[in-house]
DRENTOR-804639 format. One record per atom (N, C-alpha, C, O): y, x negated, z. Coordinates in steps of 0.05 Angstrom, whole numbers, plus 32768, in hexadecimal, padded with zeros to 4 digits. Last residue first. Layout:
YXZ...
! end
This chain:
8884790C86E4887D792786C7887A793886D38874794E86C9887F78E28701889A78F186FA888F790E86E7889C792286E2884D78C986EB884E78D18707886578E58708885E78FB8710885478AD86B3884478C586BD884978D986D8884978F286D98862788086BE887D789786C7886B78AF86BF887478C686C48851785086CE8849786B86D9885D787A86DB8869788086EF883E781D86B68845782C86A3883F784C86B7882D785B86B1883277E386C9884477FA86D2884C781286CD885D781E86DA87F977C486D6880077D886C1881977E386D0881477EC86E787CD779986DE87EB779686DD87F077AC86C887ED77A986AF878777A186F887A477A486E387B477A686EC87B577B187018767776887168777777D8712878F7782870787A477758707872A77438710874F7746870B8752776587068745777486F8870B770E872987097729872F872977348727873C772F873586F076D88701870176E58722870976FF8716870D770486FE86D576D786D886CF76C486E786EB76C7870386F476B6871386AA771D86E886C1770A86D786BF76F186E286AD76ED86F38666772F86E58688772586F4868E771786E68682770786D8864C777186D38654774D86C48667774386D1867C774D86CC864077A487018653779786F5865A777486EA8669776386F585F677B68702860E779C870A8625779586F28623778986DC85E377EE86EF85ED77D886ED85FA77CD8700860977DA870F85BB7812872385D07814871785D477F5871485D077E487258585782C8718858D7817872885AA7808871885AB77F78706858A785D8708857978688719858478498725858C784B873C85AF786786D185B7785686EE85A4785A870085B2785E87148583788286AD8593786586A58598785686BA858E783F86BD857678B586CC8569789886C98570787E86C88569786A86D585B578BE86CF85A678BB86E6859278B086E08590789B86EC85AF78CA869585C978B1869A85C478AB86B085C9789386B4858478EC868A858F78D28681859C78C48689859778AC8686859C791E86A3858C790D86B0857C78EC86A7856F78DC86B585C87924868B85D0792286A585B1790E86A685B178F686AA85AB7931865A85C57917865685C37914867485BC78FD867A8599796686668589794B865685957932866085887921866D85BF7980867785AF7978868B85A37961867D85A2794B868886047974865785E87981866585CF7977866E85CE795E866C864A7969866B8631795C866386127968866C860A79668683867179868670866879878656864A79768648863E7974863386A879A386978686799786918673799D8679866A79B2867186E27986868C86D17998868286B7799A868086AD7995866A869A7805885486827808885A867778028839865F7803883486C277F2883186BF77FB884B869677F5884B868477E7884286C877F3880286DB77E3881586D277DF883086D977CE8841868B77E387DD869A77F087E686AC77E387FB86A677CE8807865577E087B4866177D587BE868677E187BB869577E687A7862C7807879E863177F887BD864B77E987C4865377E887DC86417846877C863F782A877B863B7829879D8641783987AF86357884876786447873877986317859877A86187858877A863078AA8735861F789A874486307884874E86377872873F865478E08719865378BF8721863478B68734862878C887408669790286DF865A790386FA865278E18701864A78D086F186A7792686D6869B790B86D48685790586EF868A7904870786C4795886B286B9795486C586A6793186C0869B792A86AB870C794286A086F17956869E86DD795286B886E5794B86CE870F78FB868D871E791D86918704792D869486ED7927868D873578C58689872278D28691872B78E98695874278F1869B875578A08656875778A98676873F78B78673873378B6865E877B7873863587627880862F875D7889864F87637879866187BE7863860A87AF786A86278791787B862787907890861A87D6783485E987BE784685E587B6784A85FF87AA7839860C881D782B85E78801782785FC87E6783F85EE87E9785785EC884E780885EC8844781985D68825781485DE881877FF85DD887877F88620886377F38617886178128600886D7827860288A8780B864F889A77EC8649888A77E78634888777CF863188BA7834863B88CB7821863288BC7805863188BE77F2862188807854861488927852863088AB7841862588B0783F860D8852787E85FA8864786A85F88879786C860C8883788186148809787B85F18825788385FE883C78738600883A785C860687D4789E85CC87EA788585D48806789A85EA880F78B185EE879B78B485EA87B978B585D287C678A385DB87C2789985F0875D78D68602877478B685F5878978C185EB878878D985E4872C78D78633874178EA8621875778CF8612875C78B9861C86DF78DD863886F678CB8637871378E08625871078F0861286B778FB866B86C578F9864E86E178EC865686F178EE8669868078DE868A869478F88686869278F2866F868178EA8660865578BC86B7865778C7869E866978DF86A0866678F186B08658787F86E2866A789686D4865F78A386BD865E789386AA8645785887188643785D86FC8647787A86F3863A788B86FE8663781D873D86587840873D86597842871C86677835870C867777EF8743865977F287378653780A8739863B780F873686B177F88773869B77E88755867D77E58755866F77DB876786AA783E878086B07821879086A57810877086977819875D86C87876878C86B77866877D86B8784B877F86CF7842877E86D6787887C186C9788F87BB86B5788687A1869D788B879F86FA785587CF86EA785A87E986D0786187D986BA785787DE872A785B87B28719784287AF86FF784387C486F2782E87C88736789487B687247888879787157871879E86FE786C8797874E78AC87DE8739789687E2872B789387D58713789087DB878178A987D18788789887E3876B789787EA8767788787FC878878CD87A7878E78AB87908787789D87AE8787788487AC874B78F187AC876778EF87A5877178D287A7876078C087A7871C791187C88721790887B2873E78FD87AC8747791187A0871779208809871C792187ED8722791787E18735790A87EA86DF791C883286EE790D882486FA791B880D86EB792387FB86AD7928885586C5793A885686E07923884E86F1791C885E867C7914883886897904884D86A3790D885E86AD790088708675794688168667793D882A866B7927884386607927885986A9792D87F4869B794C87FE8690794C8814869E7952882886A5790187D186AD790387E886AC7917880186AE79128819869879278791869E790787A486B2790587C086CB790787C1867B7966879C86997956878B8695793387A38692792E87BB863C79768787864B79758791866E79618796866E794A878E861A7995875486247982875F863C797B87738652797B876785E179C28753860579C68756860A79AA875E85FD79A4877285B279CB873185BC79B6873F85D979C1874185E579C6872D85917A0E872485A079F2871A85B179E8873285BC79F7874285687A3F8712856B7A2D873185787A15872185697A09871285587A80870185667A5A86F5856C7A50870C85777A60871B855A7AB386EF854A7AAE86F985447A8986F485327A7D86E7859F7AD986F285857ACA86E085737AB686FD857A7AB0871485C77AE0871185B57AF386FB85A37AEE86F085967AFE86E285DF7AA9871685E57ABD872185D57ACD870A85D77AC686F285B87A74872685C37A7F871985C47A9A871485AF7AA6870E85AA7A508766859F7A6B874F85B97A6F874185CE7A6E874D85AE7A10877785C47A2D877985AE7A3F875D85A87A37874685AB79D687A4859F79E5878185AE79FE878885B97A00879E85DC799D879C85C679BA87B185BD79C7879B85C579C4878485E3795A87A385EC7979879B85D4798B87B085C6798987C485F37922879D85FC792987B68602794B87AC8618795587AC85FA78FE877685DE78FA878E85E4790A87A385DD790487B9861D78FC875386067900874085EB7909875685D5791487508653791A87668642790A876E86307911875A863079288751868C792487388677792D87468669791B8750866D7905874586D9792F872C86C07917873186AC791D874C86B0791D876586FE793A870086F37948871086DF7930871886D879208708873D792286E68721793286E6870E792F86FE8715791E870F8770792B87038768794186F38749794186F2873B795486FA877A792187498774791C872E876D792C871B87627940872387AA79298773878F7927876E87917921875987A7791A875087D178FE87A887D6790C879087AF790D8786879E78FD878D880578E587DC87DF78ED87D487ED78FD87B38803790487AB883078AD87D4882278CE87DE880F78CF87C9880978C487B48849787B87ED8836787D87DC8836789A87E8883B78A087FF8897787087E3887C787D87EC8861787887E38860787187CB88B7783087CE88AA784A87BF8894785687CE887E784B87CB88C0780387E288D3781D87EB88C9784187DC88D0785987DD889B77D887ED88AC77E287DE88BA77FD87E988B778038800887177A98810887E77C8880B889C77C887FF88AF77BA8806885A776F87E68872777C87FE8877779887FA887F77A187E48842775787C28837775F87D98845776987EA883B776C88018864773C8797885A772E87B08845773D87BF8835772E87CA886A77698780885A7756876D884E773D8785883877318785886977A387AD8875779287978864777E8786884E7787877E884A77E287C3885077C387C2885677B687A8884B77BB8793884E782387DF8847780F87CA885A77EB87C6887277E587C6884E783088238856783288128847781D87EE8836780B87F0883F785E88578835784D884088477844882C88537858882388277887887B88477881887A88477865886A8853785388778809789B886888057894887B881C78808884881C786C8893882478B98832880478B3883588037893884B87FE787D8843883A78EE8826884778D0882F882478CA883F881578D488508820792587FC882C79188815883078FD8817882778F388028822796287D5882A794287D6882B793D87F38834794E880287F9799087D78814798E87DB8815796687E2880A795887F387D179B687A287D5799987B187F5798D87BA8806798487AB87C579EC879C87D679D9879287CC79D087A987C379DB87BD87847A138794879A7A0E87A887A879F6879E879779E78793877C7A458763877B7A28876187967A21877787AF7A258773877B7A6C8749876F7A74875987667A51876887517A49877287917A5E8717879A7A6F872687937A6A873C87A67A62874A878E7A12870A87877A2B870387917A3E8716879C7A33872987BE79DD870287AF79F1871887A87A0E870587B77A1B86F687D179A386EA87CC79BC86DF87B679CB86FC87A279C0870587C8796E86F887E3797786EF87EF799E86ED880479AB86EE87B8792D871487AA7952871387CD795D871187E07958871F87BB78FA86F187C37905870E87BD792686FD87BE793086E6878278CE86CE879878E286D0879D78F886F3878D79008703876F789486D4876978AF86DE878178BA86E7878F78B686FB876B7867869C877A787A86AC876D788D86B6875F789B86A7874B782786958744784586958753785386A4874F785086BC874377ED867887497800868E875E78118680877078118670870E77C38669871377D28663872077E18678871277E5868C8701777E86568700778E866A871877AD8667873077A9866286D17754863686E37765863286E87777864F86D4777D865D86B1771B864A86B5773C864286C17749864286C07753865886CF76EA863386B076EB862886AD771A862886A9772A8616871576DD863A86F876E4864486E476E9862C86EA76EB8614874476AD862A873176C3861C871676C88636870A76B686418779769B864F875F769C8646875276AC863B875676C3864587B7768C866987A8769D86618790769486548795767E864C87CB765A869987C7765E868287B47676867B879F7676868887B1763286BD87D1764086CA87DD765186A387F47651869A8786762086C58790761786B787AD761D86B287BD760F86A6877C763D86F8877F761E86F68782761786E2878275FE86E48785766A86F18798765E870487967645870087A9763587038784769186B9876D767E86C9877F766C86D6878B765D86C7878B76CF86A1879A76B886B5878476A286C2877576A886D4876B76E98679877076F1868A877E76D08693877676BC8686875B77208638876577018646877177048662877E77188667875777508629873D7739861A874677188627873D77028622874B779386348756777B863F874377648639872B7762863F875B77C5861F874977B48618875677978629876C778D8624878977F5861B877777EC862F876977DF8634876177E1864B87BB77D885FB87A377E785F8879D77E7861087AA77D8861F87F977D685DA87F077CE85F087D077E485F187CF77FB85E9882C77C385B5881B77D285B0880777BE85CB880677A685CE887577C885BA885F77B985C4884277C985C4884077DD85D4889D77F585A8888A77EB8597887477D88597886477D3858588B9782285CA88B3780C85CE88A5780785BA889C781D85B388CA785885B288E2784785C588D3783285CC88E2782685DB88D5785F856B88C17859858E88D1785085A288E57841859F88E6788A853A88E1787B854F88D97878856788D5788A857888CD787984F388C87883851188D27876852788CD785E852C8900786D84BF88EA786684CB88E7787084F588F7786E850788ED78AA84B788E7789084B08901788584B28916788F84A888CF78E484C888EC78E284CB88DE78C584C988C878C284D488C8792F84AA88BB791284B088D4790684B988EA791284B788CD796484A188DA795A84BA88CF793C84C188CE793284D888D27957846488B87965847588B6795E848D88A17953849488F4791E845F88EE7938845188CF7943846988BF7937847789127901847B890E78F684658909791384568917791C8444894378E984BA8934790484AB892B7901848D893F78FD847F894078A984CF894D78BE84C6893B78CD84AF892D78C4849D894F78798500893D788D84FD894378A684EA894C78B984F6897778628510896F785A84F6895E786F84EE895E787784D7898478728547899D787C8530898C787385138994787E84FE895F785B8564895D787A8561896878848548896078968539893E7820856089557832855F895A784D855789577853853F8909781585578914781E857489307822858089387826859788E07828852988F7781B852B88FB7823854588F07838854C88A6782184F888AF7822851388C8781C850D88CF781084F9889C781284CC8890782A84CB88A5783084E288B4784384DF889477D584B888AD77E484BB88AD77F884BD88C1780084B2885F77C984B0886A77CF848F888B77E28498889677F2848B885A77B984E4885C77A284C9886977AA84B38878779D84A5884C77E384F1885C77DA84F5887277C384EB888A77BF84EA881E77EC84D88835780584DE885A77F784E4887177FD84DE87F777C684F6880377CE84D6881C77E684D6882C77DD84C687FF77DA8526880A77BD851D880D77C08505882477BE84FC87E27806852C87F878078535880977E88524881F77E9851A87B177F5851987BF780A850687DF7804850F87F177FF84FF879E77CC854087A577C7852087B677D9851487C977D18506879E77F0856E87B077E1856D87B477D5854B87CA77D6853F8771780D855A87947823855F87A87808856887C0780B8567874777F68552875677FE8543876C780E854287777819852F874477E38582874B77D48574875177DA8558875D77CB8549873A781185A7875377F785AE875777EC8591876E77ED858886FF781F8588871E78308590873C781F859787517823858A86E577F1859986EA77FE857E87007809857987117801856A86E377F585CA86F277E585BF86F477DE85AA870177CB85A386D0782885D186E4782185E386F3780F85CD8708781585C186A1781F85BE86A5783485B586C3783085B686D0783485A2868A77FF85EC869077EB85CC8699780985BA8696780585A286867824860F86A1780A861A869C77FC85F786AF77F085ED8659784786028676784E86068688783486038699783385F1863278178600863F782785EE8656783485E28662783285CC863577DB8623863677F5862D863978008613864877F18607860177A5861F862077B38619862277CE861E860D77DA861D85ED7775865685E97794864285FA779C8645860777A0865A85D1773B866985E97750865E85DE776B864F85CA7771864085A27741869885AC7736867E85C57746867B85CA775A8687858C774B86CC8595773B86C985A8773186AB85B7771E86A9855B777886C48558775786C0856D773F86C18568772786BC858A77A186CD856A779C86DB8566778386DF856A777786F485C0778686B085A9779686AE859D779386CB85A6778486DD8600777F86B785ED777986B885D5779186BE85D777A586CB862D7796867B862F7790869986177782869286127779867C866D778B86548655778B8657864C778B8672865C77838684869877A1864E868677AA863C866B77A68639865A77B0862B86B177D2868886A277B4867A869677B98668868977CD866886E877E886AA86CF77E686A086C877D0868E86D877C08685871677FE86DD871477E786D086F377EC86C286E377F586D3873E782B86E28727782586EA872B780C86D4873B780886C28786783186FD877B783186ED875C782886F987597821871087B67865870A87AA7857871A8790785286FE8787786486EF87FF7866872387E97867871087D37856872087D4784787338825784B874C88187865875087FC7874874087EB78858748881A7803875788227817874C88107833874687F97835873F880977D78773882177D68770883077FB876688457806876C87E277DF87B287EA77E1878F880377ED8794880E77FC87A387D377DB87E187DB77C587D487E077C287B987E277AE87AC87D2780C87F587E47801880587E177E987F887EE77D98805879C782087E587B8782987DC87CB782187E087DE782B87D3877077F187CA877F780487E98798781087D887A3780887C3875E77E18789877077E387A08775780187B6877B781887B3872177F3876A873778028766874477F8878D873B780187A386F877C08750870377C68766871D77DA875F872C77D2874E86D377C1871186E977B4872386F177CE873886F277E6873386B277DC86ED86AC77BC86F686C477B1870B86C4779A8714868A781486EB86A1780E86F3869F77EA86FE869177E18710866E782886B0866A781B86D0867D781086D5868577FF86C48656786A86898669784E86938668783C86AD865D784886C08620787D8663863E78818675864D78658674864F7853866485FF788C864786047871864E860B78708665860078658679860178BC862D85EF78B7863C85FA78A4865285FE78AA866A864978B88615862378B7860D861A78AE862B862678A0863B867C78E38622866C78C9861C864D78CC8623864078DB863086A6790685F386937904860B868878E2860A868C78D085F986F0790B85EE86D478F585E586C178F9860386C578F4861A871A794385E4870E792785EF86EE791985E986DA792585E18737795285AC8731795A85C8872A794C85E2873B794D85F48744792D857D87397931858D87437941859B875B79428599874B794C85308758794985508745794A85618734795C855F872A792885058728793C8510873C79398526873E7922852E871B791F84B78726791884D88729793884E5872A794F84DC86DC790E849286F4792484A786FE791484BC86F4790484CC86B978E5848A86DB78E4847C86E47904849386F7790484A2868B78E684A5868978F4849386A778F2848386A97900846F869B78C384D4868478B484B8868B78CD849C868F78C6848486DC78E084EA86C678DD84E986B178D284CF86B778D884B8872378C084FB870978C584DF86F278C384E586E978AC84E9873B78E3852F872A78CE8529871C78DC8508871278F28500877D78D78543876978EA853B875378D8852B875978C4851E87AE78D9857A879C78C8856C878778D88559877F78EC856587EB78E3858987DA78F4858387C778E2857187CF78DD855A882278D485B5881978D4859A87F678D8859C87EA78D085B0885378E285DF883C78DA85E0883578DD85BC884578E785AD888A78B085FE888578C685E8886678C485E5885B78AE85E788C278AC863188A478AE862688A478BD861488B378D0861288FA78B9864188EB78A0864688CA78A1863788BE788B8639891178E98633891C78D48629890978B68629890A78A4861988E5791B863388FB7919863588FF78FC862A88F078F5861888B57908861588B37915862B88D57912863588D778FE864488A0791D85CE88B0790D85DE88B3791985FA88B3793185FB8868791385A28877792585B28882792085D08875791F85E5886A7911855F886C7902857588747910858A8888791D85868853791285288851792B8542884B792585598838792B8567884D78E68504886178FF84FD886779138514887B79208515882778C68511884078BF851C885878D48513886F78D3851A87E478D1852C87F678DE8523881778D98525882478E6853687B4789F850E87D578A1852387E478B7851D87F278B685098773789B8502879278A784FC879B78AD8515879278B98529874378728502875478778513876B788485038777787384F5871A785284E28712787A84EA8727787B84FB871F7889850D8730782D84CD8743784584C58731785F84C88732787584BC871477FF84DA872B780984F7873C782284E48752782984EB86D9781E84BB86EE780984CD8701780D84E386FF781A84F886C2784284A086DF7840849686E8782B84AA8700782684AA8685784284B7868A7848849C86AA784B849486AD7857847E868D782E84ED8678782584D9867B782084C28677780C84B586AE7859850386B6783784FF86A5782C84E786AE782384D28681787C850486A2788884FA86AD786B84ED86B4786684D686577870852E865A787A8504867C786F84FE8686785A84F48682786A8559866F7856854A866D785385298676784485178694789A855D86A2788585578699786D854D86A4785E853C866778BE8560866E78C8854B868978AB8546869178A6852F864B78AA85928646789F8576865878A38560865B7892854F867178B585B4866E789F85B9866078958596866778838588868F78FA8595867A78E885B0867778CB85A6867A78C9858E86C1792B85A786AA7918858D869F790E85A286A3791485BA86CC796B859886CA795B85AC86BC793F85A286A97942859287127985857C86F8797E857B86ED7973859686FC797185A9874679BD8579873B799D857F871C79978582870F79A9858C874279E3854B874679DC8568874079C18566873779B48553875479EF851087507A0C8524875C79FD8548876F7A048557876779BE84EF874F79C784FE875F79DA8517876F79D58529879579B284D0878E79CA84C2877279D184DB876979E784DA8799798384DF87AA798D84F187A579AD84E787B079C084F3877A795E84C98775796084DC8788797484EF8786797585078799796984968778797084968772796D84B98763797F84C187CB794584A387C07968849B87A67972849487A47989848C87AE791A84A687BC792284C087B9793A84B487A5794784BA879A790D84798788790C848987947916849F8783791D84B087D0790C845887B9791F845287A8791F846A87A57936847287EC78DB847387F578FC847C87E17913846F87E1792A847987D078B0845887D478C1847787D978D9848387D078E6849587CD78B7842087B678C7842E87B878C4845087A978D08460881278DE841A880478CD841687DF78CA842287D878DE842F8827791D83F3881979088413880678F5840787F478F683F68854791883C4883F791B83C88835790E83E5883A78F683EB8892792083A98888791283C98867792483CC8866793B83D688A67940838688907930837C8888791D83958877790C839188AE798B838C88B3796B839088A179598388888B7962838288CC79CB838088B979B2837C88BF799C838888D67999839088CE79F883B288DF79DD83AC88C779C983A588B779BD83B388C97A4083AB88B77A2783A888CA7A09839C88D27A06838588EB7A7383CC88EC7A6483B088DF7A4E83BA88E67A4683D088D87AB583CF88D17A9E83DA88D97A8883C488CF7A8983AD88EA7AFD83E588F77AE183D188ED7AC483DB88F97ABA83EE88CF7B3183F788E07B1283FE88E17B0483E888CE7B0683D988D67B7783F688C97B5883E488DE7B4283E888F67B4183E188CC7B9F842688E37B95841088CD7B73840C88BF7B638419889B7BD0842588AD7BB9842A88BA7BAA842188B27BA5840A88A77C188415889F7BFE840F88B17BE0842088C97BDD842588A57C4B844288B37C32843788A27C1F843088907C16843F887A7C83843B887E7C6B844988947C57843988917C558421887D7CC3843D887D7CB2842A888D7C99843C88A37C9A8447885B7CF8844D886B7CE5845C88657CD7844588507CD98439885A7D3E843B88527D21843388637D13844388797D1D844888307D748461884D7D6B845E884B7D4F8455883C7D428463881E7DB5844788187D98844D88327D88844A88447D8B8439
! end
């Protein structure tokens, strides 16, 4: 018999650097949220609770794990204190039953100023009867705005921020104080004031108005035909006057996905003995695709939305921005009024949110009809 006798492994040497820099309970709640396996998915209530029971501090900023896009943008990482005290990393936010209703006009393409492209929503619309009624999601919304703008402001206040790079310096535990941003204008999606021409002066509105990024389609699966850019009818984008600019408009799709709620086929499920609704994609049937040149065709104001919402801030040169966008799969009920003429939500919810809109709200009109002034599209460059 022959003995093989194995090497022992050599014993490392680890030396432990006391310190008395204990985390404070921000950075505890960020390492508890960063010890989770994956990202979570939460929902319209769990923000509700969440607010209920800690305020504008179910919101942690992750400002330690900033992550910079070369020189002009940095994105940052929101995590929510759920009622129970856990924080958690989102994933993205489903939304309740409710859904959403789109209250404003998405521009021709040939009269926006810029390549981004935002939805406008309300916190409140009109019922059946006529009355106001608050949306869930949209006071979930401005829960969220308002406490990532407070946090951000306190942060700020206590000198947390700097927008000189050279001050920015290494403290311990690759932290670096004070952080820097290249912008510190803290900017939400919540829009609470608008221009009244005749007073030639800003104003408080009564409803809040809410806009919503739909992200450009970035990522192709394998078996997934790319989308080749084009000069979209030899078009261009327009200035503050209204004048072509020199910037192309070209086609581009979207990341999330957008189904008719009224326009499917039933399909057996393969092996099983199940007949389910296949929905069909917006525009499909009219032989339309989806993309930034006939969004405004495809959902017109007053169509009504259930998906999931995605957030983090973003920082640009113009603005320190809580951006909240759409993602996944989002099923709509198209609105009347028009220019022209991850699926995650199950059947229960689907056919809730189609009762809910069986007569879809009326968008609450403003006292004139406004569109965002946002430039913030260097998204588009990425």
């Amino acid at each position: 018999m022959r003995l093989v006798f194995k090497k022992r492994p050599k014993l490392k040497l680890v030396i432990y650097k006391y310190t008395t820099n204990h985390p404070t309970p921000v950075q505890t709640t960020i390492m508890a949220a960063k010890n989770q396996q994956t990202k979570v998915i939460i929902s319209t209530k769990d923000i509700l609770e969440a607010y209920e029971e800690h305020g504008n501090d179910f919101v942690v900023i992750d400002i330690d794990n900033i992550r910079p896009y070369q020189t002009y943008a940095q994105y940052i990482s929101v995590h929510i204190k759920k009622a129970s005290g856990e924080v958690v990393p989102v994933r993205f936010w489903k939304m309740s039953s409710s859904g959403i209703t789109v209250s404003s006009r998405i521009s021709e393409p040939e009269k926006r100023r810029f390549a981004a492209i935002r939805m406008g929503l309300s916190l409140y619309n009109k019922n059946e009867d006529g009355e106001d009624e608050e949306n869930d999601n949209c006071a979930a919304l401005k829960l969220l705005c308002e406490a990532v703008e407070a946090q951000l402001e306190k942060m700020k206040a206590e000198g947390l921020f700097t927008t000189d790079k050279k001050k920015s310096k290494k403290v311990d535990d690759k932290k670096y104080r004070p952080v820097y941003l290249i912008n510190t204008d803290v900017v939400t999606p919540m829009q609470t004031q608008a221009y009244d021409k005749e007073k030639e002066e800003y104003v408080d509105i009564e409803n809040p108005r809410f806009w919503i990024s739909i992200p450009k389609k970035r990522f192709y699966k394998d078996n997934e035909k790319r989308h080749e850019e084009e000069h979209y009818e030899d078009k261009y984008y327009v200035d503050e006057d209204g004048q072509p600019t020199e910037k192309p408009i070209m086609t581009y799709l979207f990341d999330p996905a957008f189904l008719n709620i009224d326009d499917f086929v039933h399909r057996k499920v393969s092996g099983k003995n199940i007949v389910r609704k296949s929905f069909k994609k917006l525009g499909e049937s009219e032989g339309l695709q989806m993309d930034n040149t006939t969004i405004h065709k495809l959902i017109p104001k007053g169509s009504a939305i259930i998906g999931n919402f995605r957030f983090e801030i973003t920082v640009s040169a113009r603005q320190c921005k809580l951006d909240v966008s759409l993602t996944g799969m989002c099923h709509v009920r198209v609105g009347d009024d028009s220019y022209s003429e991850y699926d995650n939500v199950d059947e229960d919810e689907l056919e809730a949110f189609g009762s809910k809109h069986a007569k879809l709200l009326k968008p609450k009109e403003a006292e004139e009809e406004v569109e965002e002034d946002d430039g913030d599209d260097f998204e588009d460059d990425m």
